[in-house]
C-alpha positions, -999 to 999 in steps of 0.1 A, spaced: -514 -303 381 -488 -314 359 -495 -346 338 -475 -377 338 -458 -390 307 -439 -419 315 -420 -435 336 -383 -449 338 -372 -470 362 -335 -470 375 -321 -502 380 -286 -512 399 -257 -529 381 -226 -537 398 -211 -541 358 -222 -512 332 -211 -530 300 -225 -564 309 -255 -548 319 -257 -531 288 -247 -562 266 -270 -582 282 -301 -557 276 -288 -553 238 -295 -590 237 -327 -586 248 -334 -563 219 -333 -528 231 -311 -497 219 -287 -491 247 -268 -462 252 -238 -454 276 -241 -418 293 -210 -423 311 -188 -449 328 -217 -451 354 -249 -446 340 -269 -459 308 -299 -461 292 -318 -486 275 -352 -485 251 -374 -510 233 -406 -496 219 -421 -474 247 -398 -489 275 -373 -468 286 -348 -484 316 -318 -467 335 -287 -482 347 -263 -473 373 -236 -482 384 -236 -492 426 -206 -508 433 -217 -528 465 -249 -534 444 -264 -568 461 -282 -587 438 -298 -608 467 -307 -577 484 -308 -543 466 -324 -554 428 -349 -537 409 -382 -548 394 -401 -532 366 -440 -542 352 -441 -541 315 -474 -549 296 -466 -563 263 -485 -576 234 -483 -613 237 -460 -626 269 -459 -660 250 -435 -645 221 -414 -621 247 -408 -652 266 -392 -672 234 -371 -642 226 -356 -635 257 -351 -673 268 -330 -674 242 -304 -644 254 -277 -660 283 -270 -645 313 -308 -642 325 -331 -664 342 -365 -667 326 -400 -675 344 -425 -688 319 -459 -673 315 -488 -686 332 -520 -677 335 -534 -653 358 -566 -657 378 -568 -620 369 -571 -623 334 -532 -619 324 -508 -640 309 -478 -632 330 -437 -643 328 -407 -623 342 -372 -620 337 -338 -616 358 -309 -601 344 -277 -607 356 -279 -583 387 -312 -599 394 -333 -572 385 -363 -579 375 -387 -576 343 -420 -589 347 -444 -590 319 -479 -598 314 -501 -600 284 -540 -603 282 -551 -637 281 -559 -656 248 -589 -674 264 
């Protein structure tokens, strides 16, 4: 059997550059493949982009898990980019600190962090 590496999930944007803006923002390296497709990377996170054109953000969006080092600080950062919508981290019954994050086309990023108990 072949062995998994990673993993890079393809998300739906009915705009590639605001997409792409909006992840730069964030803080990750984006990259334009071509006028429908990108890429975007921050530390071992690789996402995709493409374009869908009758992309519904209420109905077709994306959602991605991403275990960071402290969801407190990712949170700060990222509330401060506009065009998202932010959920602040809680605490988890399950031993997680967890927040997420919409983008523009409502795709989500969730994020979770062990707990500082």
């Amino acid at each position: 059997m072949s062995t998994l590496r990673s993993v890079a999930p393809v998300f739906a944007t009915t705009d590639l550059d605001r997409w792409l803006d909006h992840y730069r923002a964030l803080g990750f390296t984006v990259e334009r493949y071509d006028d429908g497709y990108g890429f975007a990377v921050l530390g071992g996170v690789e996402l995709h982009v493409s374009v869908l054109p009758d992309h519904d953000p209420a109905r077709t969006a994306g959602c991605a898990y991403l275990h960071v080092d402290d969801a407190d600080v990712l949170h700060a950062r990222w509330s401060a980019v506009a065009g998202g919508r932010e959920v602040a981290p809680v605490d988890t019954p399950y031993g997680l600190r967890e927040g997420a994050h919409h983008d523009p086309d409502n795709n989500l990023l969730r994020y979770g962090s062990p707990r500082q108990d």
